[in-house]
N, C-alpha and C positions, 0 to 999 in steps of 0.2 A: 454534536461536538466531537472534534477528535484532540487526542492527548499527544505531547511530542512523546516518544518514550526511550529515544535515543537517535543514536545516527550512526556513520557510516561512513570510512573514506573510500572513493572508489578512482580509476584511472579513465580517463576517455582515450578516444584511437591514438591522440598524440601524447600518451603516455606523462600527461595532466593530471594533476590530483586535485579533484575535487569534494564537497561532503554531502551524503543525503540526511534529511529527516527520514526516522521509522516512526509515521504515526499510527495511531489505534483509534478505530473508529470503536461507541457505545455496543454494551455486552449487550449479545441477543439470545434467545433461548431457539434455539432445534432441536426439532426432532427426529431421533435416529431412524434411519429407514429400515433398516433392519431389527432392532428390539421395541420400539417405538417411544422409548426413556430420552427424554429431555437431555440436553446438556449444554454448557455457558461455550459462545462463540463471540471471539472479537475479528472483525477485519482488520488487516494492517495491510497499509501502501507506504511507500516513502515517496521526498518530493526533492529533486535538486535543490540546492542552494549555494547562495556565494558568500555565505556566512563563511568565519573561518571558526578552530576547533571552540577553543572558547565562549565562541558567543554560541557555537552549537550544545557544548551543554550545559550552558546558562537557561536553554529552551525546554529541557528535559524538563516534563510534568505543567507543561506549558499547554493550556485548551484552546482550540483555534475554532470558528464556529465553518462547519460542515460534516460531509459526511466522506466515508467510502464507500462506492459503486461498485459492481460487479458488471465488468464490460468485456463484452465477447470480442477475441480476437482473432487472429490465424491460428491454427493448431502449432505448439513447437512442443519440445522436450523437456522433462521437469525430472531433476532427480530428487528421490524423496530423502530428506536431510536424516541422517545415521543409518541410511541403508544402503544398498546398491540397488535398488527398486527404480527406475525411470519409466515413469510416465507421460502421455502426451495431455494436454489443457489444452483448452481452446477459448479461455478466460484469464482477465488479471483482475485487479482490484486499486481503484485510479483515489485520490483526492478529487473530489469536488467543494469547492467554495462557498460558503452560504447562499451567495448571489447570483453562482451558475448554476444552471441545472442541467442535467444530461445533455440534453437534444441542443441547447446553445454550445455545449464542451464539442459535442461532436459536428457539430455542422462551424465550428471557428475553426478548426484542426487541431484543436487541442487534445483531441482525444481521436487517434486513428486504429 
């Protein structure tokens, strides 16, 4: 299951406003590579949508049935939030739907 846990207004090229979902996918436990101590991780993706503001956070705390994937991408640049730190990933973190699964996401083009 993932949780809505907010949203997000964002612009596309033609300087459009539209809103995303910030969902959360189920707490997982890792382990640290370096001390070997456990610690609580959630994944989060967001999803477009053509909801407007209200009905987005009427969603808030809303469970939708899937999960979030960890899907390799091209390498790009990631600045790490309250630092000047950028890093390169070569990974995001996608919505999947109950009823899709990896290999249908990416072989429809849903997932490039």
């Amino acid at each position: 299951m993932v949780t809505v846990i907010g949203f997000s207004k964002r612009k596309n090229a033609k300087e459009e406003v539209f809103h995303v979902l910030e969902l959360q996918g189920d707490v997982e436990l890792i382990r640290a590579v370096n001390t070997g101590k456990f610690y609580a991780h959630a994944r989060k993706a967001t999803i477009t949508t053509t909801l407007n503001e209200a009905s987005c956070k009427a969603l808030i705390n809303t469970q939708f049935p899937g999960k979030i994937v960890k899907i390799e991408c091209e390498d790009y640049s990631y600045q790490v939030p309250g630092t000047n730190e950028t890093i390169t990933l070569s990974h995001n973190y996608q919505f999947i739907g109950e009823s899709t699964n990896v290999e249908e996401a990416v072989y429809s083009g849903a997932i490039s």
